[in-house]
C-alpha positions in Angstrom: -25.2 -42.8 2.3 -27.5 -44.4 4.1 -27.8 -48.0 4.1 -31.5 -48.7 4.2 -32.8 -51.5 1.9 -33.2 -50.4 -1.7 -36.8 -49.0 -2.9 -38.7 -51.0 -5.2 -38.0 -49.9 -8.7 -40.7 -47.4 -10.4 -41.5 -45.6 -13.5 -41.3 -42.1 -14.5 -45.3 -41.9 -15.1 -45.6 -42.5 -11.3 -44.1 -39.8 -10.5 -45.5 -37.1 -13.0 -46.0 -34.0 -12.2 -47.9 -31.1 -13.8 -48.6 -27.9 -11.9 -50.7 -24.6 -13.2 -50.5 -20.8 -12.1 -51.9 -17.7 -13.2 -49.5 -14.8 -13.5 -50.7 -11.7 -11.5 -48.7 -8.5 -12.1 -47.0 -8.9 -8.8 -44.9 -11.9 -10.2 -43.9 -9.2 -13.1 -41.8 -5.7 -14.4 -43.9 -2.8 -15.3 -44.1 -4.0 -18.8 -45.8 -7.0 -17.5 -43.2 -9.6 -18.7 -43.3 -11.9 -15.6 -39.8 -12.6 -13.7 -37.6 -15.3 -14.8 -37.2 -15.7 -11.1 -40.6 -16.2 -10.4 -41.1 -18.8 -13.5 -37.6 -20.6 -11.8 -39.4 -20.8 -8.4 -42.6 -23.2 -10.2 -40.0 -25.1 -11.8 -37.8 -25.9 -8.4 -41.3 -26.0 -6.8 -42.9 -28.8 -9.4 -39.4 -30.9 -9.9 -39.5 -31.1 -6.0 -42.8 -32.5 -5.9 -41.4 -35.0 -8.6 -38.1 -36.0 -6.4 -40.5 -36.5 -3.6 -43.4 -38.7 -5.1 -40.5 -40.7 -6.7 -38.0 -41.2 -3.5 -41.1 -41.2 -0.9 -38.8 -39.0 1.2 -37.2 -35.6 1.8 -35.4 -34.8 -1.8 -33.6 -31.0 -1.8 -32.4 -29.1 -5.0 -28.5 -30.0 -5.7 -28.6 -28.2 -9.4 -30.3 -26.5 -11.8 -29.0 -26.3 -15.3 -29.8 -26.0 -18.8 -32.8 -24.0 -17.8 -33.7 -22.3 -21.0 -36.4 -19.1 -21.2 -37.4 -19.4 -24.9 -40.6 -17.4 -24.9 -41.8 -14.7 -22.5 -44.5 -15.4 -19.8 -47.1 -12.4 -19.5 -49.4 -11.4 -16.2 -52.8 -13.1 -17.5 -51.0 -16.0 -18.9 -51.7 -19.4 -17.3 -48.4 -21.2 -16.7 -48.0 -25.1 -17.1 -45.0 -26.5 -15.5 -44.8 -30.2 -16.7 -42.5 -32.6 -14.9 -41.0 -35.6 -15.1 -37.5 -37.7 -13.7 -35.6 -39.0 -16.3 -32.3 -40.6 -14.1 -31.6 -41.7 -10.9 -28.4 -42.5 -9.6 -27.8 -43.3 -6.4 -29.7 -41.0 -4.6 -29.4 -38.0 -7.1 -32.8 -37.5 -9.5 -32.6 -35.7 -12.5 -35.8 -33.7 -13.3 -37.3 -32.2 -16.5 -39.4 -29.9 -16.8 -41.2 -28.4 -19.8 -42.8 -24.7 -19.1 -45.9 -23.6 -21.4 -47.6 -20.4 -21.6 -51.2 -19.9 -22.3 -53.0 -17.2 -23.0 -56.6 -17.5 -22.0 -58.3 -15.5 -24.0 -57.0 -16.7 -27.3 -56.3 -20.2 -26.2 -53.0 -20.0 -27.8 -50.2 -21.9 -25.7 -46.6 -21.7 -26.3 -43.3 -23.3 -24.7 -41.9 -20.9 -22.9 -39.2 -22.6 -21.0 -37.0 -26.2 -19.7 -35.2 -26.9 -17.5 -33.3 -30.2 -15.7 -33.5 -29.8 -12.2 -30.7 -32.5 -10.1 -32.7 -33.8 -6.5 -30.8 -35.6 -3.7 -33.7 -38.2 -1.8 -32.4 -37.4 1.6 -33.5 -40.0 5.0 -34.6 -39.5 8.1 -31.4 -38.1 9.6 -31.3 -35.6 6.6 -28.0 -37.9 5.0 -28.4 -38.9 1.0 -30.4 -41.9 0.8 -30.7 -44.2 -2.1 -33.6 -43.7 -4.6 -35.3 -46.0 -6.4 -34.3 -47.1 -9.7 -36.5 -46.4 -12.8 -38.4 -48.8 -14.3 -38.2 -48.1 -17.9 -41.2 -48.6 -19.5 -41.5 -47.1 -22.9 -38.8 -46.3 -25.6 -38.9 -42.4 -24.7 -38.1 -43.4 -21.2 -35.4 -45.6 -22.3 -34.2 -42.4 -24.4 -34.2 -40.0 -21.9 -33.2 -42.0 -19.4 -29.8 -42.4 -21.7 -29.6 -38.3 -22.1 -29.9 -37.9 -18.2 -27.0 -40.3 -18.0 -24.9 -38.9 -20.3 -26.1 -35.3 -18.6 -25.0 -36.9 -15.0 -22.0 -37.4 -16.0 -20.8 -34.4 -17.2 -22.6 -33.0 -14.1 -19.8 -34.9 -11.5 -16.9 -34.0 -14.2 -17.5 -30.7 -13.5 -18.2 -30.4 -10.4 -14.4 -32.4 -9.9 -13.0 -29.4 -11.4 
């Protein structure tokens, strides 16, 4: 890892992310039930911009898991990807993110989809590279902060297996 100072410490509103797409029927089947493999795409895409805002460097996908589809997305619908880091350690991020369908017409929005995506902030040379810590600021930060710990760690467990 490399051994560059550490990054000042920063919170997870400072990071935020929050990206919106329309779904076209290219991004779906016939039945117009858009691809879970289009949806994953906007989440990788939107906890990347997360990693990077918070690490202010090169961050790359390690893991994605616990991503949940609990609605379906349908071509018209507006899809909100909402994103946030809730753990750092080291140089590993982990990234929530909170999908939301709306339909337009109706104005009806519905979850659809979360996910925790796991970032490594990589330097210059392209080697892991410490992130900054997270200031926690509020109790829900504190909270999930805890969860993405506890989520980390059985992350490393299993990857020892």
């Amino acid at each position: 890892m490399s051994s560059e100072n550490y990054p000042k410490e920063k919170s997870p509103a400072e990071s935020h992310a929050e990206v919106i797409v329309r779904m076209f029927p290219s991004d779906a089947n016939p039945a117009g039930n858009v691809f879970g493999g289009e949806i994953l795409k906007h989440i990788d895409m939107v906890a990347g911009i997360v990693a990077q805002r918070h690490s202010q460097s090169n961050a790359v996908t390690v893991s994605m898991d616990s991503v949940n589809f609990l609605k379906p997305v349908f071509v018209g619908n507006v899809l909100t990807l909402n994103a946030r880091i809730n753990y750092v350690h080291n140089s590993s991020m982990e990234i929530e993110v909170k999908a939301e369908a709306e339909d337009i017409v109706t104005g009806i929005r519905t979850v659809t989809g979360t996910a925790f995506v796991t970032f490594v902030a990589l330097d210059k040379n392209g080697k892991p590279t410490h992130a900054p810590k997270l200031s926690l600021k509020t109790d829900d930060d504190r909270i999930k902060f805890e969860e993405g710990r506890i989520r980390m760690d059985n992350r490393l467990k299993n990857r020892q297996k």
